[in-house]
C-alpha positions as MATLAB code, in Angstrom:
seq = 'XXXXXXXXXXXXXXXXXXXXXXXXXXXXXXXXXXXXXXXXXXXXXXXXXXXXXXXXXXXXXXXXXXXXXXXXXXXXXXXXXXXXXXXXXXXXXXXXXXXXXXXXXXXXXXXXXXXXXXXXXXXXXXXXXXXXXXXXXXXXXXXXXXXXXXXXXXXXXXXXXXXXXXXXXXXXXXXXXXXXXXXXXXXXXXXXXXXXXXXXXXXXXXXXXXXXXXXXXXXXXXXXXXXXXXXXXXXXXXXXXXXXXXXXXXXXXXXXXXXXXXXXXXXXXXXXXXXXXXXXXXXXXXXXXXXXXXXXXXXXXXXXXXXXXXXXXXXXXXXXXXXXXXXXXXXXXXXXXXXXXXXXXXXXXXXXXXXXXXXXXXXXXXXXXXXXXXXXXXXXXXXXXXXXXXXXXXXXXXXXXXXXXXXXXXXXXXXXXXXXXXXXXXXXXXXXXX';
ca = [
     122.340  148.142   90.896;
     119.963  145.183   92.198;
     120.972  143.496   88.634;
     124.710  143.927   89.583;
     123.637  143.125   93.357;
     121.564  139.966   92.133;
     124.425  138.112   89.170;
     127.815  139.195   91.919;
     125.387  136.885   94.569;
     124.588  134.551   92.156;
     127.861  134.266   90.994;
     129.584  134.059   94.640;
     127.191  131.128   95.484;
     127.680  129.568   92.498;
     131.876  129.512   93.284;
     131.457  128.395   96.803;
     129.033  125.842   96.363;
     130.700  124.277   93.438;
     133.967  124.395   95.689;
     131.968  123.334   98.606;
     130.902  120.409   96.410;
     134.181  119.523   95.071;
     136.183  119.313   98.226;
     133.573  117.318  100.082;
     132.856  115.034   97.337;
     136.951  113.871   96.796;
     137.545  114.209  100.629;
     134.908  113.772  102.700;
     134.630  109.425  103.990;
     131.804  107.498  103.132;
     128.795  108.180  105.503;
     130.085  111.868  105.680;
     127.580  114.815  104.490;
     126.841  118.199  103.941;
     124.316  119.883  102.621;
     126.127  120.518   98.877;
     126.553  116.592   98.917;
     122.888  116.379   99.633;
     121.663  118.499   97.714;
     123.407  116.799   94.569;
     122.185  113.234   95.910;
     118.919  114.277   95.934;
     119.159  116.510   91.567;
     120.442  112.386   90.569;
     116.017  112.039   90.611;
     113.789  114.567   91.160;
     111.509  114.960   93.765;
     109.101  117.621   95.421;
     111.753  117.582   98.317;
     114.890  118.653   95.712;
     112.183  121.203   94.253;
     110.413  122.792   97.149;
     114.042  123.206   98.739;
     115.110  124.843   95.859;
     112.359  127.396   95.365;
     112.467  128.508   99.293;
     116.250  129.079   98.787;
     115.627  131.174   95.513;
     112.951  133.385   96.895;
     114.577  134.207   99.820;
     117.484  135.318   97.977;
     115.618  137.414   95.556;
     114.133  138.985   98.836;
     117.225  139.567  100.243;
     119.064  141.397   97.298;
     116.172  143.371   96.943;
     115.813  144.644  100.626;
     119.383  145.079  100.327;
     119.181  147.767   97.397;
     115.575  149.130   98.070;
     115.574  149.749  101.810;
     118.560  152.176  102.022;
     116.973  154.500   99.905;
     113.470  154.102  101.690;
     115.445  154.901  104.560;
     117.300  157.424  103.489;
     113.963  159.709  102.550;
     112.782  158.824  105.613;
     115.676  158.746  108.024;
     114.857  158.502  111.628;
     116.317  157.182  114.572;
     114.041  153.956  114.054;
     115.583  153.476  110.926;
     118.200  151.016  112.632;
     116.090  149.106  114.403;
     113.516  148.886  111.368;
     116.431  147.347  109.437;
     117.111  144.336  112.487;
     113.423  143.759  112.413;
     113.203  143.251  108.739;
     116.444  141.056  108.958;
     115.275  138.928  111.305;
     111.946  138.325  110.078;
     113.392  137.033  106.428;
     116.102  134.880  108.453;
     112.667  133.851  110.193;
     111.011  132.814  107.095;
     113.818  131.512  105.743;
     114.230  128.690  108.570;
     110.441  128.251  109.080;
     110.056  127.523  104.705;
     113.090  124.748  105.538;
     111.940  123.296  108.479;
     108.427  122.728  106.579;
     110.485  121.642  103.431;
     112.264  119.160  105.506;
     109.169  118.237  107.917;
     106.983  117.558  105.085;
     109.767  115.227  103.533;
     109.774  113.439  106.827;
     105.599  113.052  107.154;
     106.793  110.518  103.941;
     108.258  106.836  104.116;
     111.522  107.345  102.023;
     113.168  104.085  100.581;
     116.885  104.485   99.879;
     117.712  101.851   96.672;
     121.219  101.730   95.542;
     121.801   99.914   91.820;
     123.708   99.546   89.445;
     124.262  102.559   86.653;
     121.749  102.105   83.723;
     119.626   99.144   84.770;
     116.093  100.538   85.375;
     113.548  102.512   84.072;
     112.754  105.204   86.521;
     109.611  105.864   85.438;
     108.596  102.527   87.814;
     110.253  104.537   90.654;
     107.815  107.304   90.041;
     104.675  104.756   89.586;
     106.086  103.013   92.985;
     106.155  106.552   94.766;
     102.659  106.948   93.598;
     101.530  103.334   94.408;
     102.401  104.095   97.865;
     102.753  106.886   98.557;
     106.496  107.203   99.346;
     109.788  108.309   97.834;
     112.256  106.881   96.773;
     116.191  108.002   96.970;
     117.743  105.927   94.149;
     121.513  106.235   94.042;
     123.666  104.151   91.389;
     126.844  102.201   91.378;
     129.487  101.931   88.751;
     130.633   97.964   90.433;
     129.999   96.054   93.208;
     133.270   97.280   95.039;
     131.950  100.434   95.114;
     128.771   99.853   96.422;
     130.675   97.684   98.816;
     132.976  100.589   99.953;
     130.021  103.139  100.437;
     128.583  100.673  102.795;
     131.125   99.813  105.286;
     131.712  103.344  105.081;
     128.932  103.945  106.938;
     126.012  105.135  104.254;
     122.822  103.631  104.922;
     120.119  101.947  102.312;
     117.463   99.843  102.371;
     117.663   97.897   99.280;
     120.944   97.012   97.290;
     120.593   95.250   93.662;
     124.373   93.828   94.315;
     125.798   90.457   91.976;
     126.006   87.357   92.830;
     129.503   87.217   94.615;
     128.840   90.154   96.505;
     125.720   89.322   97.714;
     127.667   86.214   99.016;
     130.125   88.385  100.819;
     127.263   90.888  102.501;
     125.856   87.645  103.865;
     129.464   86.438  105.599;
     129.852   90.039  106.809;
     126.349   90.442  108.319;
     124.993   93.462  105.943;
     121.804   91.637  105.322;
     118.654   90.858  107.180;
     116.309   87.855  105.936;
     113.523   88.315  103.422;
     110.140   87.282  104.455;
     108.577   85.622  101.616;
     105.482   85.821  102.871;
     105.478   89.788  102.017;
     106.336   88.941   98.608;
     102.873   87.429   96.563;
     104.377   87.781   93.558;
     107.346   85.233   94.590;
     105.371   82.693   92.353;
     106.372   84.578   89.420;
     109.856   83.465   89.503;
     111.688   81.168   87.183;
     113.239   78.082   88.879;
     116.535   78.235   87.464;
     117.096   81.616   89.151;
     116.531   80.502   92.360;
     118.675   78.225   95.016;
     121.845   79.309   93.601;
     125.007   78.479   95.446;
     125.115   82.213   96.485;
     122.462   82.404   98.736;
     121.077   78.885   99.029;
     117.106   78.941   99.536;
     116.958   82.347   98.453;
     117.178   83.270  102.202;
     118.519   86.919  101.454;
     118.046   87.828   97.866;
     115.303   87.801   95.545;
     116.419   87.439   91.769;
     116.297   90.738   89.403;
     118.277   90.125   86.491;
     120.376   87.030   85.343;
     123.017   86.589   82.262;
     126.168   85.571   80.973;
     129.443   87.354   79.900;
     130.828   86.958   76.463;
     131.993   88.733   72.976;
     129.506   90.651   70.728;
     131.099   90.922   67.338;
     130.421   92.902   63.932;
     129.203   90.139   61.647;
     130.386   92.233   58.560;
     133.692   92.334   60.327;
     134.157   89.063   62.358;
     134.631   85.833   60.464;
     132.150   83.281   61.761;
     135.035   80.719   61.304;
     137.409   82.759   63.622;
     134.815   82.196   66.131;
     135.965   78.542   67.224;
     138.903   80.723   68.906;
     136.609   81.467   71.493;
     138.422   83.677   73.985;
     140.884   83.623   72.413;
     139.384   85.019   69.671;
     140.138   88.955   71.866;
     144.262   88.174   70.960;
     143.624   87.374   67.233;
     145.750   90.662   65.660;
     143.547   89.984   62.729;
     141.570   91.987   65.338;
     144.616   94.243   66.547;
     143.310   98.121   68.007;
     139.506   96.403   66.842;
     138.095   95.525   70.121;
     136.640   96.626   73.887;
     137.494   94.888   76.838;
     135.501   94.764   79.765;
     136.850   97.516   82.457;
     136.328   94.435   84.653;
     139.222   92.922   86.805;
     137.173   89.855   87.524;
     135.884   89.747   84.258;
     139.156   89.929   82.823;
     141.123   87.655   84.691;
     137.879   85.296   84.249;
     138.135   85.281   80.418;
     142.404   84.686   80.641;
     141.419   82.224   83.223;
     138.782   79.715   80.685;
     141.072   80.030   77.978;
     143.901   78.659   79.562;
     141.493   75.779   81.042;
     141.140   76.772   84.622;
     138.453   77.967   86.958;
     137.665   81.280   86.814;
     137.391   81.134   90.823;
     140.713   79.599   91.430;
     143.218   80.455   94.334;
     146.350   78.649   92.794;
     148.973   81.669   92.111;
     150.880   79.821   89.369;
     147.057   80.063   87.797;
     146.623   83.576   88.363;
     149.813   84.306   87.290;
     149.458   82.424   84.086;
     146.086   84.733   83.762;
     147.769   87.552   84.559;
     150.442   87.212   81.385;
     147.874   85.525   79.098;
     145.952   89.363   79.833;
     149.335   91.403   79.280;
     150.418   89.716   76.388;
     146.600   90.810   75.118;
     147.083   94.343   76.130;
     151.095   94.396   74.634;
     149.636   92.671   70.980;
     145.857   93.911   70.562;
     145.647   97.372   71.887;
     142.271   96.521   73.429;
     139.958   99.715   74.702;
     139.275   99.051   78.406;
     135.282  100.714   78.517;
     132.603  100.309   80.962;
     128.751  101.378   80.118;
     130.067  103.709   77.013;
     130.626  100.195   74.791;
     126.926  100.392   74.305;
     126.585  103.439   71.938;
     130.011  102.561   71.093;
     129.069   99.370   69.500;
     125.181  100.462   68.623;
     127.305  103.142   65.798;
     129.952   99.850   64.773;
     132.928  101.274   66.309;
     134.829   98.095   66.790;
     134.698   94.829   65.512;
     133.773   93.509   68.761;
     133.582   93.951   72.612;
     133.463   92.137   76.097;
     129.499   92.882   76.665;
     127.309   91.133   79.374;
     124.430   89.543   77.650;
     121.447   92.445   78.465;
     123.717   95.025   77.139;
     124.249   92.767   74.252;
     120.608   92.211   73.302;
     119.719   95.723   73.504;
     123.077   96.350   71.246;
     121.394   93.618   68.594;
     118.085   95.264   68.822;
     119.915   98.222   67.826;
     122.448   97.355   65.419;
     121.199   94.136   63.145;
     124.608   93.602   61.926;
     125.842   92.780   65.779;
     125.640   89.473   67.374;
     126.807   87.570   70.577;
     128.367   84.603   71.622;
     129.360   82.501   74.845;
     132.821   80.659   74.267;
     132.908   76.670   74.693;
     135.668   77.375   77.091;
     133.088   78.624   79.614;
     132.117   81.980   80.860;
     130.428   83.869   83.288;
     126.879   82.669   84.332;
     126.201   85.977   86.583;
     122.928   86.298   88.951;
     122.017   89.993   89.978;
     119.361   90.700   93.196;
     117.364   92.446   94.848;
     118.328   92.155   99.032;
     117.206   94.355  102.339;
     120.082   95.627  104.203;
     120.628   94.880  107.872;
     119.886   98.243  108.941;
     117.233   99.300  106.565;
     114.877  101.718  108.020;
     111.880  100.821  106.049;
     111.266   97.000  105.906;
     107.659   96.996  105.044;
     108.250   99.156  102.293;
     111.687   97.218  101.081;
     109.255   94.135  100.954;
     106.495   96.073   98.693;
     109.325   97.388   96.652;
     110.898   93.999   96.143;
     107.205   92.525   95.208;
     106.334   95.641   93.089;
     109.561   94.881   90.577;
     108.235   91.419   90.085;
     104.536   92.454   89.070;
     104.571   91.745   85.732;
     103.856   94.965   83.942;
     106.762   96.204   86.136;
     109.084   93.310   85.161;
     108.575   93.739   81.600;
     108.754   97.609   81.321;
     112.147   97.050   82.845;
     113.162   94.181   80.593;
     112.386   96.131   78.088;
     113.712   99.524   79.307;
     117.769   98.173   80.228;
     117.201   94.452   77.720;
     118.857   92.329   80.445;
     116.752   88.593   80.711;
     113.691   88.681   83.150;
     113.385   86.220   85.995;
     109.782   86.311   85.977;
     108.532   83.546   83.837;
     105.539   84.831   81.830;
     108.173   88.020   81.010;
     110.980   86.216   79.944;
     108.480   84.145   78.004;
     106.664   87.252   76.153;
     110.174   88.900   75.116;
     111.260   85.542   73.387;
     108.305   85.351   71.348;
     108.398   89.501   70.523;
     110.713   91.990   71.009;
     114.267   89.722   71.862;
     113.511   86.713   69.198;
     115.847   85.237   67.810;
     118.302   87.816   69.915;
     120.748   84.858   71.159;
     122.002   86.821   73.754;
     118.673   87.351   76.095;
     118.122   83.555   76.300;
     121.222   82.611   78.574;
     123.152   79.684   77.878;
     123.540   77.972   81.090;
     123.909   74.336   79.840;
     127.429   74.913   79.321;
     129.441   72.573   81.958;
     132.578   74.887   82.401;
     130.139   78.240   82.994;
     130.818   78.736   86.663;
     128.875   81.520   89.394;
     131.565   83.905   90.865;
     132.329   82.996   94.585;
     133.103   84.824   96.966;
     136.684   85.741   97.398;
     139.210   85.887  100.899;
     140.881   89.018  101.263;
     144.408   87.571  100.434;
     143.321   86.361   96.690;
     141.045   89.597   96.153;
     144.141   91.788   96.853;
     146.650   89.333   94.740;
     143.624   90.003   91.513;
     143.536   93.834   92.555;
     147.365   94.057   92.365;
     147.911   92.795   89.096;
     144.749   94.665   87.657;
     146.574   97.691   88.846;
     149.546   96.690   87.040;
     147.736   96.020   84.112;
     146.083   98.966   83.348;
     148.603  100.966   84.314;
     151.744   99.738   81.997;
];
């Protein structure tokens, strides 16, 4: 019976928490929690919170069950009028326990600084999270991202971080909006670290907000026992070649993809003209209508690691890990121009834990913590001696980890107005969905 007792309660939790977890996570607005949505928040990395929580919870219902089968009998063979009030008493003492174990759960939780860091999916070893947490003493929530409209829409939503590791043109946007709250260089020794041509970029000029992490390009890794080098001189449009037909991966990027119709028809990829756009906008149907391109996001790595298609829309860390993986891949930036993108670390407005977003920021550019994660995701390393060390080992010869930035028609996303965002949102819409 307490084996029938113990799998219907298991199974009954298990049915309403999954449904708890399901409604709240598809309707609930941003900023909006309960404890199912917390609890899964805090299983993405595990901590002693996530673990201690768990174990009260588990006890307590063992306990439960057991009292449940057990005592009736004991009180059965030794029925008395106390035998009620026994059974309140017991009840209340393991509804006792159980609130006393969580409030000491969730007090001892609270005794630690907690740094919330938002990033980007697949771009950092964790194991520096766990040697930060030890450094000092801390934890650290770490949520990811799958874009920077995302992370855009959880925060004026009304969920709360301390650091965000946003791109370039976002970071741009937080800054007009008032997200972001000044670094202080002066908490940051290891500033002198950084690479000069990551910093003063027309993003965040003086590096008053943001504090470089990773930078790159955007262009076309390609099977070189596939590909013919001389079909390269295409550039982009190299991705509407049918030589190529049902062969490739497009970036599940609307600015990406609008950026790469935009440089091969000549034009800025941060233009507002609408007879531009629209030109974009057919040059990327016609693709979709004549090479049956595969719109993927983070899956074109293993994808292209096992030679599934000839090529792929890759930014340039994913590609250098893909090379170190797969000889027979390579990369290239078209002549057109492309993509010179600037990731970074910034402190939100309302972060909680300043000092602590400061020693984070300073901890990622230590330089056994720089090149762990260089090595970890393989995007390029703004810290100098890093960068330096991965040219010379791991990455050389790998094309793709030394960005080519001398390229006069490269361009930085800018930020864009609301009109012109919606007008590239609409047709993105249109053309993923015909």
């Amino acid at each position: 019976m307490i084996k029938d007792g113990i799998f219907a309660g298991a199974l009954l939790a298990f049915t309403m928490s999954f449904d708890d977890f399901v409604i709240s996570y598809f309707v609930s607005g941003n900023g909006v929690k309960n404890i199912s949505i917390v609890v899964y928040n805090m299983t993405k990395r595990i901590n002693p919170t996530i673990n201690a929580l768990s174990t009260i919870v588990i006890l307590v219902i063992v306990l439960v069950m057991v009292f449940a089968n057990v005592l009736p009998k004991l009180l059965e063979k030794h029925a008395s009028k106390h035998a009620k009030k026994i059974q309140r008493v017991i009840a209340l003492l393991l509804v006792f326990a159980l609130g006393f174990g969580l409030i000491k759960c969730g007090g001892g939780a609270a005794e630690n600084h907690v740094l919330k860091v938002y990033n980007a999916g697949e771009y950092m070893d964790l194991d520096l999270l766990t040697q930060f947490e030890q450094e000092y003493n801390c934890t650290v929530v770490y949520e990811t991202f799958e874009s920077n409209e995302m992370m855009y829409t959880k925060l004026s939503g009304g969920e709360s971080y301390d650091v965000l590791i946003p791109s370039d043109y976002m970071i741009e946007r937080l800054i007009k909006e008032d997200y972001l709250q000044y670094i202080d260089w002066d908490l940051i020794p290891n500033k002198g670290s950084l690479m000069d041509e990551v910093m003063n970029k027309s993003y965040d000029p003086g590096n008053r907000y943001s504090c470089p992490y990773f930078w790159g390009t955007v262009g076309i890794l390609y099977d070189t026992t596939v590909v013919d080098p001389a079909d390269l001189q295409e550039g982009w449009d190299l991705l509407r070649d049918t030589k190529y037909k049902g062969n490739i991966y497009m970036y599940d990027s609307e600015r990406d993809s609008f950026m790469i119709a935009l440089k091969a028809l000549g034009y800025s990829m941060n233009t507002t003209d609408e007879n531009q756009i629209q030109e974009a906008y057919q040059w990327l149907v016609d693709q979709r209508n004549t090479m049956d391109p595969i719109y993927a996001g983070d899956d074109v790595i293993d994808n292209m690691i096992s030679g599934n298609k000839a090529m792929a829309v890759v930014y340039s860390g994913d590609a250098s890990y893909i090379i170190s993986e797969n000889p027979n891949m390579d990369y290239f930036t078209p002549s057109q121009g492309t993509n010179n993108w600037y990731d970074a670390m910034v402190i939100t407005r309302d972060c909680n834990e300043t000092e602590l977003a400061h020693q984070f920021i300073n901890f990622m550019l230590n330089e056994e913590s720089a090149l762990s994660n260089t090595e970890e995701v393989g995007y390029t390393s703004p810290v100098k001696s890093v960068y330096e060390t991965m040219i010379t080992g791991e990455y050389e010869g790998v094309s793709s980890y030394i960005p080519d930035f001398e390229n006069p028609n490269s361009e930085i996303f800018r930020y864009q107005e609301p009109k012109i965002k919606q007008k590239y949102a609409e047709l993105w819409t249109k053309i993923k969905a015909e």
